[in-house]
PDB file of the backbone (N, CA, C, O) and the ligand in Angstrom, with CONECT records:
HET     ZN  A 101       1
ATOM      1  N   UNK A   1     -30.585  45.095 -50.640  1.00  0.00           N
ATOM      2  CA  UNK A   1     -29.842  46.345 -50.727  1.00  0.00           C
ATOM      3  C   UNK A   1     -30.721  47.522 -50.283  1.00  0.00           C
ATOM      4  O   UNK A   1     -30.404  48.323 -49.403  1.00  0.00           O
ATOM      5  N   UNK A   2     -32.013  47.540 -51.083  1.00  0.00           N
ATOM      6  CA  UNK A   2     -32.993  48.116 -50.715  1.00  0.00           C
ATOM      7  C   UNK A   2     -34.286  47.735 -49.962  1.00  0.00           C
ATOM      8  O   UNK A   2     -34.707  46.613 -50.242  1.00  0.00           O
ATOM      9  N   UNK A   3     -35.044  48.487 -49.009  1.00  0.00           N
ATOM     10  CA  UNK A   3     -36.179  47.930 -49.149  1.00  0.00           C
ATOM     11  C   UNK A   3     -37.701  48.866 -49.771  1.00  0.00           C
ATOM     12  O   UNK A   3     -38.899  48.614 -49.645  1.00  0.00           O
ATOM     13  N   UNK A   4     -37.056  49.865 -50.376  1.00  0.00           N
ATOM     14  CA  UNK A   4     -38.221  50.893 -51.238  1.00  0.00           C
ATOM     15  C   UNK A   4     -38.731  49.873 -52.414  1.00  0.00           C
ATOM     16  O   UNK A   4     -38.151  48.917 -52.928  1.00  0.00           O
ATOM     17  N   UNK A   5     -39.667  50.272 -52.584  1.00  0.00           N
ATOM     18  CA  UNK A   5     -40.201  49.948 -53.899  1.00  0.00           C
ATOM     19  C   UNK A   5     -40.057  50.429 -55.250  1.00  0.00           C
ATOM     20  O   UNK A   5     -39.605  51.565 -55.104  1.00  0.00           O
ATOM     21  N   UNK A   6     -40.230  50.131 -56.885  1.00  0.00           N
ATOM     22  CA  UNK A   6     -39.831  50.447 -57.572  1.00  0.00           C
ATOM     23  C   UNK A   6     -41.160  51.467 -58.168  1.00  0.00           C
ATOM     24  O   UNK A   6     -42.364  51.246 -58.045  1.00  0.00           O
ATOM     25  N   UNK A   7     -40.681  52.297 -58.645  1.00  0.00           N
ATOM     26  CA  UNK A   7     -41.460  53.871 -58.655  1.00  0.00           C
ATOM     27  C   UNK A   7     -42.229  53.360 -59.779  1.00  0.00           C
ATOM     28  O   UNK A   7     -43.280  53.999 -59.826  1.00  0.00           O
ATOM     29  N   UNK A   8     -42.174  52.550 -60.642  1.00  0.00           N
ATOM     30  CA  UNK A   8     -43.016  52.235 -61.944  1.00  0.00           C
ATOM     31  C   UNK A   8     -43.781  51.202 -61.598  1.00  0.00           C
ATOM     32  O   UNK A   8     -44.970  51.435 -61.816  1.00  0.00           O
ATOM     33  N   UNK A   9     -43.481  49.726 -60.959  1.00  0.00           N
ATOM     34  CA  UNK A   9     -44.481  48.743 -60.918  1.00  0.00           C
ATOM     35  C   UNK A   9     -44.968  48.794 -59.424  1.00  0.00           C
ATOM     36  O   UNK A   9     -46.068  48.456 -58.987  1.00  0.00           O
ATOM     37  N   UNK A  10     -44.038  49.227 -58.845  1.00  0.00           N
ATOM     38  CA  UNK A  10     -44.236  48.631 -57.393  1.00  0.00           C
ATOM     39  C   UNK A  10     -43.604  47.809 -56.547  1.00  0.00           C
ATOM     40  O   UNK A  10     -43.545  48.006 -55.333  1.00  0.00           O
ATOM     41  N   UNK A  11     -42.946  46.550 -57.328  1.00  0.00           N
ATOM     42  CA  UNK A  11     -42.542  45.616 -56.958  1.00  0.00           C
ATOM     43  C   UNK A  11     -41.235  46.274 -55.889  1.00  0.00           C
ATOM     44  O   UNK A  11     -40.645  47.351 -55.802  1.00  0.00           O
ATOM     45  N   UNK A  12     -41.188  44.761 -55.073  1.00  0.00           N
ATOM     46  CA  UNK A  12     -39.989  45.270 -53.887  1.00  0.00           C
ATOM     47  C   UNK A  12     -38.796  44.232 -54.571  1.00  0.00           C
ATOM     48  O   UNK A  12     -37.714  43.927 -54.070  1.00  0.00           O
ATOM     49  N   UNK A  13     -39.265  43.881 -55.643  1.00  0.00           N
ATOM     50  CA  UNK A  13     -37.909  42.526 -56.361  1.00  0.00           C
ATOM     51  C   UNK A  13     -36.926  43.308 -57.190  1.00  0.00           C
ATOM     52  O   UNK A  13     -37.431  44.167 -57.913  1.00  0.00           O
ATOM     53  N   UNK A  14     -35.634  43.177 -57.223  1.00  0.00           N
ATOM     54  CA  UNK A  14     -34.327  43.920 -57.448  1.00  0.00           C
ATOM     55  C   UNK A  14     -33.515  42.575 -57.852  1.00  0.00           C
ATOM     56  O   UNK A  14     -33.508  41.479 -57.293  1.00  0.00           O
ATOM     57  N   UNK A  15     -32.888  42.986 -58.916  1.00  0.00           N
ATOM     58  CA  UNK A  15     -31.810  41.736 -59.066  1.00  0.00           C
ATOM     59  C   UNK A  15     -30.647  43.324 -59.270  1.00  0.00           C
ATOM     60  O   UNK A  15     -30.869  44.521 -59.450  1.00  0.00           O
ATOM     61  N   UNK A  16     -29.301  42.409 -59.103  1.00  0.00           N
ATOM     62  CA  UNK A  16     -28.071  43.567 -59.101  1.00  0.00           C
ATOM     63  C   UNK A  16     -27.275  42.865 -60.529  1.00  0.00           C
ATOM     64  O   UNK A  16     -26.869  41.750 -60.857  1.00  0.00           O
ATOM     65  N   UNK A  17     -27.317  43.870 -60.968  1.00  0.00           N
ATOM     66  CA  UNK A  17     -26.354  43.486 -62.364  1.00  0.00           C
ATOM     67  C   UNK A  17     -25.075  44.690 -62.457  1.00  0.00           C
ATOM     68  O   UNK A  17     -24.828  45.637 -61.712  1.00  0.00           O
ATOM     69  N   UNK A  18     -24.501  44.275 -63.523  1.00  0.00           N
ATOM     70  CA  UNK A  18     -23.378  45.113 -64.042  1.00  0.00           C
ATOM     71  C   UNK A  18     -23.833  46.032 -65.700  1.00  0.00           C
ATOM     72  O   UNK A  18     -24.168  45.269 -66.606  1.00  0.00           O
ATOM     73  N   UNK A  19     -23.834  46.770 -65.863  1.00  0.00           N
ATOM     74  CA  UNK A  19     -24.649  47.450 -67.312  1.00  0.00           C
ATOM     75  C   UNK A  19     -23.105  48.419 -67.534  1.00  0.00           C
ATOM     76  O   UNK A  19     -22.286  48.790 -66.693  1.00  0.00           O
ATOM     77  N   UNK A  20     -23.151  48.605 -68.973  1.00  0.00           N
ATOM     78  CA  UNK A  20     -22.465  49.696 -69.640  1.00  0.00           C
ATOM     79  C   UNK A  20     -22.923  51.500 -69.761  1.00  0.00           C
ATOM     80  O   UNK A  20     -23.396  52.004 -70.779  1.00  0.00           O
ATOM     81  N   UNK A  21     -22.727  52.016 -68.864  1.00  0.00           N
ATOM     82  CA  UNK A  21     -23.312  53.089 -68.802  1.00  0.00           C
ATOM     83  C   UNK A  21     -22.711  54.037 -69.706  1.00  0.00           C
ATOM     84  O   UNK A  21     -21.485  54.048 -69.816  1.00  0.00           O
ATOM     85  N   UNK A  22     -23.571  54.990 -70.495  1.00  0.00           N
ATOM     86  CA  UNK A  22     -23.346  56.364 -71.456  1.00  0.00           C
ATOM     87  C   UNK A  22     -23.816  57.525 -70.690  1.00  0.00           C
ATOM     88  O   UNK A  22     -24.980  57.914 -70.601  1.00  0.00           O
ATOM     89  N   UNK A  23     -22.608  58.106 -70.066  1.00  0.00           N
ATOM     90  CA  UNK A  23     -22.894  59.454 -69.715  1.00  0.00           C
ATOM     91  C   UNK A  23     -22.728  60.355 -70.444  1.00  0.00           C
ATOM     92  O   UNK A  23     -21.800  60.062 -71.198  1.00  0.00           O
ATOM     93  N   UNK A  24     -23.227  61.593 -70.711  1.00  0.00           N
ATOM     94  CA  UNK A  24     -23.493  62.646 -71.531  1.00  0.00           C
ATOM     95  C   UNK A  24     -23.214  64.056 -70.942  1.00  0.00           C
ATOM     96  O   UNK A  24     -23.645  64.345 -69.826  1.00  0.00           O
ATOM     97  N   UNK A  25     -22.532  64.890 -71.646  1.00  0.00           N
ATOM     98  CA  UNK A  25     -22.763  66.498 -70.785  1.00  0.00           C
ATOM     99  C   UNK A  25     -22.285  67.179 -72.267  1.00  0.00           C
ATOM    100  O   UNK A  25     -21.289  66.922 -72.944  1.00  0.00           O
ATOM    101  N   UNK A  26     -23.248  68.025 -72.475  1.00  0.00           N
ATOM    102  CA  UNK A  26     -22.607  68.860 -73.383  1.00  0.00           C
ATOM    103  C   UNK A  26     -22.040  68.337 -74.689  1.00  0.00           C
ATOM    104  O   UNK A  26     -21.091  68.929 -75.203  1.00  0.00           O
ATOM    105  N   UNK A  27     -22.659  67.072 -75.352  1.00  0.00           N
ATOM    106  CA  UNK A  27     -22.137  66.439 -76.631  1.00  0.00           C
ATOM    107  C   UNK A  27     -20.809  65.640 -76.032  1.00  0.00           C
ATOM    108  O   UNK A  27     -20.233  64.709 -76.594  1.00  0.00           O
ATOM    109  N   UNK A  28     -20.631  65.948 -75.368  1.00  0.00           N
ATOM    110  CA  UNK A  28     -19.347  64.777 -74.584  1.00  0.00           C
ATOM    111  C   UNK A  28     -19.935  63.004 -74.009  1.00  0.00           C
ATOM    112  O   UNK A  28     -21.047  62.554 -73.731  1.00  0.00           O
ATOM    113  N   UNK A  29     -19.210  62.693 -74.022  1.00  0.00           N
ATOM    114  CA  UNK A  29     -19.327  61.447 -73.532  1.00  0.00           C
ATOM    115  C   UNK A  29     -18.114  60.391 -72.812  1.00  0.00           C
ATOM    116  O   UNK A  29     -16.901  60.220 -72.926  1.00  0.00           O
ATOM    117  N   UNK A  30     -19.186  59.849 -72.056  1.00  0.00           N
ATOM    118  CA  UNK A  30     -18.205  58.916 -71.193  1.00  0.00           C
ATOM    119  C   UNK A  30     -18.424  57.306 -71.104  1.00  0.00           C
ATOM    120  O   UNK A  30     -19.033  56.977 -70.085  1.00  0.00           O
ATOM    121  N   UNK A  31     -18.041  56.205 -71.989  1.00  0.00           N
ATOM    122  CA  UNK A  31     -18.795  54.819 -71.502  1.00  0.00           C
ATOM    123  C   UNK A  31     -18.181  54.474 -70.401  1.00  0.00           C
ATOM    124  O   UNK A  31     -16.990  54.734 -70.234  1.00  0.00           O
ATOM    125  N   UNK A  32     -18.929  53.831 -69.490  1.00  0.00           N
ATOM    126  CA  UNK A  32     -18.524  53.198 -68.413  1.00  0.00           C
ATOM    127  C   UNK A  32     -18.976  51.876 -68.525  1.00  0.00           C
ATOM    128  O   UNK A  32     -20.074  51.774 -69.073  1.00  0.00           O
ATOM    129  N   UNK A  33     -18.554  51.053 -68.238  1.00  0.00           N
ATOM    130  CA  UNK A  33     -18.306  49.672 -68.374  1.00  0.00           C
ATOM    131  C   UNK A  33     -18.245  49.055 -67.140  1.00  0.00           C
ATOM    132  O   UNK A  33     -17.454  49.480 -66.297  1.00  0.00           O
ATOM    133  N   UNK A  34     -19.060  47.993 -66.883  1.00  0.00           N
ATOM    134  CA  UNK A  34     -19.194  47.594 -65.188  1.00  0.00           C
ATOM    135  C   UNK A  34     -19.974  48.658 -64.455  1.00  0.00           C
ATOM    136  O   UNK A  34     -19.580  48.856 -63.305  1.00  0.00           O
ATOM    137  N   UNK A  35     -20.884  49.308 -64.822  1.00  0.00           N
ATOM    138  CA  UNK A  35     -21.157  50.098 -64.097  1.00  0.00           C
ATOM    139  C   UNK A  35     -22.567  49.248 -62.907  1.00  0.00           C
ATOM    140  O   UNK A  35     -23.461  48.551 -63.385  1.00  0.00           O
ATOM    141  N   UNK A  36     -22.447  49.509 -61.544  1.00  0.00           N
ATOM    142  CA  UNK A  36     -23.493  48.871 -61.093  1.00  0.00           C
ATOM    143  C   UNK A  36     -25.014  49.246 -60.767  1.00  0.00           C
ATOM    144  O   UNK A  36     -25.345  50.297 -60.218  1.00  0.00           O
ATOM    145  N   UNK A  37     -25.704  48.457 -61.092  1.00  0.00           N
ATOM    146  CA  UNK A  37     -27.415  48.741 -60.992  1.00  0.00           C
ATOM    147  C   UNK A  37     -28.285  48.117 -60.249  1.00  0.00           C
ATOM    148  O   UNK A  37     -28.239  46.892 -60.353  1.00  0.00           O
ATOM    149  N   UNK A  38     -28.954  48.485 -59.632  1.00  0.00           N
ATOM    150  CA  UNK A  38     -30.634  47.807 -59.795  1.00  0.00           C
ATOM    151  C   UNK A  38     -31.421  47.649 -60.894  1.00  0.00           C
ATOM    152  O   UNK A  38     -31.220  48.479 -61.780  1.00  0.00           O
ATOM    153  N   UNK A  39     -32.330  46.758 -61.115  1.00  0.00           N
ATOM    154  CA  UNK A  39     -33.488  46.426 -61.876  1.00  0.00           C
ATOM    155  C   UNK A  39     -34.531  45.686 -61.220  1.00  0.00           C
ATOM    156  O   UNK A  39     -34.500  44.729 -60.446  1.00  0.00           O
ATOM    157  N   UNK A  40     -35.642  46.493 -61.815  1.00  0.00           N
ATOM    158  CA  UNK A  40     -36.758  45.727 -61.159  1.00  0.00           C
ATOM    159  C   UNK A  40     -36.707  44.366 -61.694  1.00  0.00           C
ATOM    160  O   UNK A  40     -36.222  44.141 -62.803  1.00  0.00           O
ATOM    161  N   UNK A  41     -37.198  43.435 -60.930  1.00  0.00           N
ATOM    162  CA  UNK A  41     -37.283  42.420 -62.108  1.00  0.00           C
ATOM    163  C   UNK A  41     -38.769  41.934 -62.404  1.00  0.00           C
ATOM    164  O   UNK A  41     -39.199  40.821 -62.709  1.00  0.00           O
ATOM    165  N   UNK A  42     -39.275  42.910 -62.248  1.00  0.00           N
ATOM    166  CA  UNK A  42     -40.854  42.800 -63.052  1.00  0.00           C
ATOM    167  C   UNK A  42     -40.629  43.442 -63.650  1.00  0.00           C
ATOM    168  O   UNK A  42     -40.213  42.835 -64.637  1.00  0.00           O
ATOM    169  N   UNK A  43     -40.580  44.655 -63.853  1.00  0.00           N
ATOM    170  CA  UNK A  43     -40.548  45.721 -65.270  1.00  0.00           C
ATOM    171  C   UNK A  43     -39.539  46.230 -65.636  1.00  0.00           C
ATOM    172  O   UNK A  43     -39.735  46.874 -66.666  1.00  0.00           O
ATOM    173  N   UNK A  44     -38.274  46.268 -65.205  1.00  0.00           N
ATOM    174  CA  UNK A  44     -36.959  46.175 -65.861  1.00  0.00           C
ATOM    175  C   UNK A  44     -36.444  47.998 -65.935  1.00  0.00           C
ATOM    176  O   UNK A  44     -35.496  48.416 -66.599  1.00  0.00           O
ATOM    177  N   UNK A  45     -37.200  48.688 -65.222  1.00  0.00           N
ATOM    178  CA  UNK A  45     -36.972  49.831 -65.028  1.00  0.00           C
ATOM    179  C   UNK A  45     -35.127  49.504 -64.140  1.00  0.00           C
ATOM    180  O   UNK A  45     -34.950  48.545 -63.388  1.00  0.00           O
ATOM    181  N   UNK A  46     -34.495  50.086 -64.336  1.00  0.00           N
ATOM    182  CA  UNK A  46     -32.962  50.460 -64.120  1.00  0.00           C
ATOM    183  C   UNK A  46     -32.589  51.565 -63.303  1.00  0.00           C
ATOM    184  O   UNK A  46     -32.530  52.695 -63.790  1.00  0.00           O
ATOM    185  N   UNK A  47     -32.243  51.267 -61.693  1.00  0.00           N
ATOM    186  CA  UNK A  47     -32.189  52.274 -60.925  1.00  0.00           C
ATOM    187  C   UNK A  47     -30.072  52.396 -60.672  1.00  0.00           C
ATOM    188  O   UNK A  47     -29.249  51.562 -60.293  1.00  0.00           O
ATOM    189  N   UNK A  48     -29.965  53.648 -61.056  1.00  0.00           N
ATOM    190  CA  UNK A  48     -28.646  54.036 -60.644  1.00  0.00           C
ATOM    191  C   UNK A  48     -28.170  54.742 -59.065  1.00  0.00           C
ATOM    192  O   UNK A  48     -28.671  55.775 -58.621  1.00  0.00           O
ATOM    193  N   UNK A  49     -27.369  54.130 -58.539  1.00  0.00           N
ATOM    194  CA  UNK A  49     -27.652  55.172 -57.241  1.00  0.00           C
ATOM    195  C   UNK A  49     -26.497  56.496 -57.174  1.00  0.00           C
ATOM    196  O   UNK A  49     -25.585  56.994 -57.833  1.00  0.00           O
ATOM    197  N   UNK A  50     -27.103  56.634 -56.130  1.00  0.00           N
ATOM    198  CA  UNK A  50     -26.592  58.533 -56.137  1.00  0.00           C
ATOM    199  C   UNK A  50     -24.800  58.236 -56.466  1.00  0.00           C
ATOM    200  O   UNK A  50     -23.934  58.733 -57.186  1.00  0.00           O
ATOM    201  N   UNK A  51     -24.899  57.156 -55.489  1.00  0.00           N
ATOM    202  CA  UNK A  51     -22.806  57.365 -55.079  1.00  0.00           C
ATOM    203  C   UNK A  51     -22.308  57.123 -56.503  1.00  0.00           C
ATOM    204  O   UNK A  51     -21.629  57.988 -57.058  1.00  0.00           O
ATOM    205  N   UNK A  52     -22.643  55.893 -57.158  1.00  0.00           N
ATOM    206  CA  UNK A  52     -22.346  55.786 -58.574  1.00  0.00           C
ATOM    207  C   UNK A  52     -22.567  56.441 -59.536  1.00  0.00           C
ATOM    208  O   UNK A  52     -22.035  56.139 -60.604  1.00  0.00           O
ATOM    209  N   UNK A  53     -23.436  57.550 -59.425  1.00  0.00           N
ATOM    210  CA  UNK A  53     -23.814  58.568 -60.668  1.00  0.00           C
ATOM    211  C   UNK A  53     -22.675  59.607 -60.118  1.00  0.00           C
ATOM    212  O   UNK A  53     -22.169  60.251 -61.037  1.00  0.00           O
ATOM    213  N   UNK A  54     -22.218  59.878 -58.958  1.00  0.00           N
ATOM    214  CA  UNK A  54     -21.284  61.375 -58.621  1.00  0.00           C
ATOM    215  C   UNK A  54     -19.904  60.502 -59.110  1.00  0.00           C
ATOM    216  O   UNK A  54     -19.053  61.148 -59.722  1.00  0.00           O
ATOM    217  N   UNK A  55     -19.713  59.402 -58.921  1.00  0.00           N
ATOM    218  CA  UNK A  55     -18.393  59.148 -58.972  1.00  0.00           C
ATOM    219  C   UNK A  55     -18.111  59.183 -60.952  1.00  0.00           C
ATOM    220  O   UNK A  55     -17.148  59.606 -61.591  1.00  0.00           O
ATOM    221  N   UNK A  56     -19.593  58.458 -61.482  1.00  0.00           N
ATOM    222  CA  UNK A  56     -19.094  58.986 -63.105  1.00  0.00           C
ATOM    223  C   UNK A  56     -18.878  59.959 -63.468  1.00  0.00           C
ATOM    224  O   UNK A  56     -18.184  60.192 -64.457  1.00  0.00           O
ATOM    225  N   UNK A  57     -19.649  61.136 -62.456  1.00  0.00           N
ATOM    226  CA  UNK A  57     -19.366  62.789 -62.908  1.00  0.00           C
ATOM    227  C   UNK A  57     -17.925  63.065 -62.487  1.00  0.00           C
ATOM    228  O   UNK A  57     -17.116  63.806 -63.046  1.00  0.00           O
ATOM    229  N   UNK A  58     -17.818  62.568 -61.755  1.00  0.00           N
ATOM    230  CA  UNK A  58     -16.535  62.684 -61.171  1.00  0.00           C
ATOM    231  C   UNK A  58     -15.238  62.603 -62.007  1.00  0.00           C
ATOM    232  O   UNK A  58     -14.324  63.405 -62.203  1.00  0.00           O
ATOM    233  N   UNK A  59     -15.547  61.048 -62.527  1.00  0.00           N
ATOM    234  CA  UNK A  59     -14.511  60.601 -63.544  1.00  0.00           C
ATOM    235  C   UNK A  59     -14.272  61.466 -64.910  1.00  0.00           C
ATOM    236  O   UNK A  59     -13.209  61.740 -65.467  1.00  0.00           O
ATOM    237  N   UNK A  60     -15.803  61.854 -65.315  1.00  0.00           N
ATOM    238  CA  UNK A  60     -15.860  62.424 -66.715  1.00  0.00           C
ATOM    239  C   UNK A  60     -15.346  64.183 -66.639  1.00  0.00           C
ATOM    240  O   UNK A  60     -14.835  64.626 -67.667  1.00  0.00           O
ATOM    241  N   UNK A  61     -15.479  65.039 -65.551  1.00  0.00           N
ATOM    242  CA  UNK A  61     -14.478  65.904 -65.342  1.00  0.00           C
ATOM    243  C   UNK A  61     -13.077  65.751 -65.047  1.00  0.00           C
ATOM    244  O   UNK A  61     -12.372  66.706 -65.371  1.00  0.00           O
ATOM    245  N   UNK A  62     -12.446  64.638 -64.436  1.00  0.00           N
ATOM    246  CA  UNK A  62     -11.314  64.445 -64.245  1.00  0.00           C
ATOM    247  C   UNK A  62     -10.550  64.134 -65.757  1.00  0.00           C
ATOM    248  O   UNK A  62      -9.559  64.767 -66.120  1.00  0.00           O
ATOM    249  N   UNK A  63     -11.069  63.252 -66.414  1.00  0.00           N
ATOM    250  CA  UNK A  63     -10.857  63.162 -68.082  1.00  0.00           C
ATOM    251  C   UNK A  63     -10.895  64.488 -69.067  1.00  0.00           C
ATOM    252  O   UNK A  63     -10.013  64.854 -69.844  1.00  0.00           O
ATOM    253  N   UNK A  64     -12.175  65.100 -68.806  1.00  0.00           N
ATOM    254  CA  UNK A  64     -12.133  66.209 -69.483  1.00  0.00           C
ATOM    255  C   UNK A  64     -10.935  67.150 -69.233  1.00  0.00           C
ATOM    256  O   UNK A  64     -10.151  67.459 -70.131  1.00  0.00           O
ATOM    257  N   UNK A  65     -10.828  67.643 -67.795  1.00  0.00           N
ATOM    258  CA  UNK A  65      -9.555  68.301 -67.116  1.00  0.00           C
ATOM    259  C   UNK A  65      -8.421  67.782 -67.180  1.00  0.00           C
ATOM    260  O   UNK A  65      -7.596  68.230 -66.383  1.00  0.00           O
ATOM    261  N   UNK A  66      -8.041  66.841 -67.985  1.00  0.00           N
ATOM    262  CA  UNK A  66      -6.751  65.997 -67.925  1.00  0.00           C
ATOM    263  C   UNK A  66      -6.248  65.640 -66.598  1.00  0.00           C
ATOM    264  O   UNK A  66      -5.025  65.771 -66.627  1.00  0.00           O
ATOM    265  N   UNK A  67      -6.622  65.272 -65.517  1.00  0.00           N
ATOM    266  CA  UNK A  67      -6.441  64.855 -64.573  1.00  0.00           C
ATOM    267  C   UNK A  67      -5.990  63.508 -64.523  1.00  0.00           C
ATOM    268  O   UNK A  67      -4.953  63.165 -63.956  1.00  0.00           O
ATOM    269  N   UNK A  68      -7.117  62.403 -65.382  1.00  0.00           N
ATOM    270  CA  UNK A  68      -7.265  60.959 -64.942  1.00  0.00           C
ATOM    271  C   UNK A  68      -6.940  60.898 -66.485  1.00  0.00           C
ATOM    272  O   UNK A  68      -7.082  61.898 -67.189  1.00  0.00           O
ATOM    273  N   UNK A  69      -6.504  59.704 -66.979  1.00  0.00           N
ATOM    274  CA  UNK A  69      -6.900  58.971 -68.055  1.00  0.00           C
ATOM    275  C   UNK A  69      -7.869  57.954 -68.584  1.00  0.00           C
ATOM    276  O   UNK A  69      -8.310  56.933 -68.056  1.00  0.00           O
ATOM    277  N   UNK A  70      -8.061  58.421 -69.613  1.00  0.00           N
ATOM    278  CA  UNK A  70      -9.251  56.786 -69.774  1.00  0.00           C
ATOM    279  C   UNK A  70      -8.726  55.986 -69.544  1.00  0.00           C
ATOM    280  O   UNK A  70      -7.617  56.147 -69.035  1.00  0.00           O
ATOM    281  N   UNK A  71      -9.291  54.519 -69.822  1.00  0.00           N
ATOM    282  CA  UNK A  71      -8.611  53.358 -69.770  1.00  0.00           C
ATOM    283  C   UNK A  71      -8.354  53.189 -71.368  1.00  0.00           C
ATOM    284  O   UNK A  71      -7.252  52.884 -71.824  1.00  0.00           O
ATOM    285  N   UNK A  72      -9.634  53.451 -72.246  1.00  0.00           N
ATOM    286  CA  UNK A  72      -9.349  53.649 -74.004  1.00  0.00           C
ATOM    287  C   UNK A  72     -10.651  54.526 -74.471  1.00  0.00           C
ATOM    288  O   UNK A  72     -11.716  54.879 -73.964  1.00  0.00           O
ATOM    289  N   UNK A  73     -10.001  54.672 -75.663  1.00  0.00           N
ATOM    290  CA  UNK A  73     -10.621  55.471 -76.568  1.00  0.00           C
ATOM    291  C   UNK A  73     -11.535  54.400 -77.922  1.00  0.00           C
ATOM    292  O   UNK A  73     -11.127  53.562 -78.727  1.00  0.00           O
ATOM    293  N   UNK A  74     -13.154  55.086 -77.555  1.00  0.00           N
ATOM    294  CA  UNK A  74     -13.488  54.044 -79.005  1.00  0.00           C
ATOM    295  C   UNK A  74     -14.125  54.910 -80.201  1.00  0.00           C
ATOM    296  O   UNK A  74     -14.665  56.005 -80.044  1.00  0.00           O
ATOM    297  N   UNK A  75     -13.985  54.294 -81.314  1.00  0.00           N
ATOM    298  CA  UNK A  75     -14.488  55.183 -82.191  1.00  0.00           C
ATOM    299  C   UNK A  75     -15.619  54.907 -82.282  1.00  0.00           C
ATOM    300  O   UNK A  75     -15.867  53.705 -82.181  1.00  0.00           O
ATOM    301  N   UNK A  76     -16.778  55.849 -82.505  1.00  0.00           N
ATOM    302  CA  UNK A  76     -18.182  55.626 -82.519  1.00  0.00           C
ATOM    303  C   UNK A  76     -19.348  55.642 -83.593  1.00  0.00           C
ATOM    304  O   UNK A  76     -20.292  56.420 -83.457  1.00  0.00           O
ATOM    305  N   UNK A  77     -19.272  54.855 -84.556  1.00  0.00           N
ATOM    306  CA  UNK A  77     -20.421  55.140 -85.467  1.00  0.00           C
ATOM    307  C   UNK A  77     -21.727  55.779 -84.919  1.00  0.00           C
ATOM    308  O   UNK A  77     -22.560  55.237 -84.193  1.00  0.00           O
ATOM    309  N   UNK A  78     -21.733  57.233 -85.490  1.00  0.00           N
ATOM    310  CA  UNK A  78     -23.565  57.613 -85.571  1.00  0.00           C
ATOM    311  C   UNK A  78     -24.439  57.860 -87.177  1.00  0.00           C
ATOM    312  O   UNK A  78     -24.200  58.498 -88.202  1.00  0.00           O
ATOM    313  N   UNK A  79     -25.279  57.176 -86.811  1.00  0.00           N
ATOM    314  CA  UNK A  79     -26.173  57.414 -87.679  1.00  0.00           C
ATOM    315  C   UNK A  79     -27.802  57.538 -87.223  1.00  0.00           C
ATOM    316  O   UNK A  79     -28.428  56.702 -86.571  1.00  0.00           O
ATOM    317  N   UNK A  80     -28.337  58.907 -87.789  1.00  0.00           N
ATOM    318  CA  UNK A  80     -29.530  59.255 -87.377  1.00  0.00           C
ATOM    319  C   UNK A  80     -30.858  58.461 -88.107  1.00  0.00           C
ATOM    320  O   UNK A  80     -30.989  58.115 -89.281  1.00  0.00           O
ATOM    321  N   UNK A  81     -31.404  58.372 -87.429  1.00  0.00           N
ATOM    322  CA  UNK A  81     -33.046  57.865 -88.396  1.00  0.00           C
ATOM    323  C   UNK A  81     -33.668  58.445 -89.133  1.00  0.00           C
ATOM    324  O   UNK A  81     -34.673  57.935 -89.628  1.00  0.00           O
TER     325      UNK A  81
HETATM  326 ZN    ZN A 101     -40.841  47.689 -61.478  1.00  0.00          ZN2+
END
């Protein structure tokens, strides 16, 4: 996909996975689910790329603006340390 190296080990090894992403703005939130990644697979550092980070911003104003709908709503236990 790539051929840069990874900014923490070095390595040029990438596996492509699917991860649950938590976007954030302002105490808001957005999970995304399927979201796609890189990982090194020496040190497990997690690279997002540009197109997939604009399109979550994307989504999470369109939600906020009532534009789009979620797909669902979850309720979220927090508890601090
Ligand atoms: Zn690495």
């Amino acid at each position: 996909m790539r051929d840069i190296k990874c900014n923490t080990c070095g390595s040029a090894d990438y596996e492509e996975r699917r991860i649950t992403y938590l976007y954030s703005h302002q105490g808001q939130y957005l999970i995304v689910p399927n979201t796609p990644v890189e990982i090194c697979s020496d040190c497990g550092t997690v690279y997002y790329s540009a197109e997939v980070l604009k399109n979550i911003e994307r989504q999470f104003f369109a939600i906020r603006n009532h534009t789009e709908t979620p797909d669902q709503y979850l309720q979220v236990p927090v508890k601090s340390l």
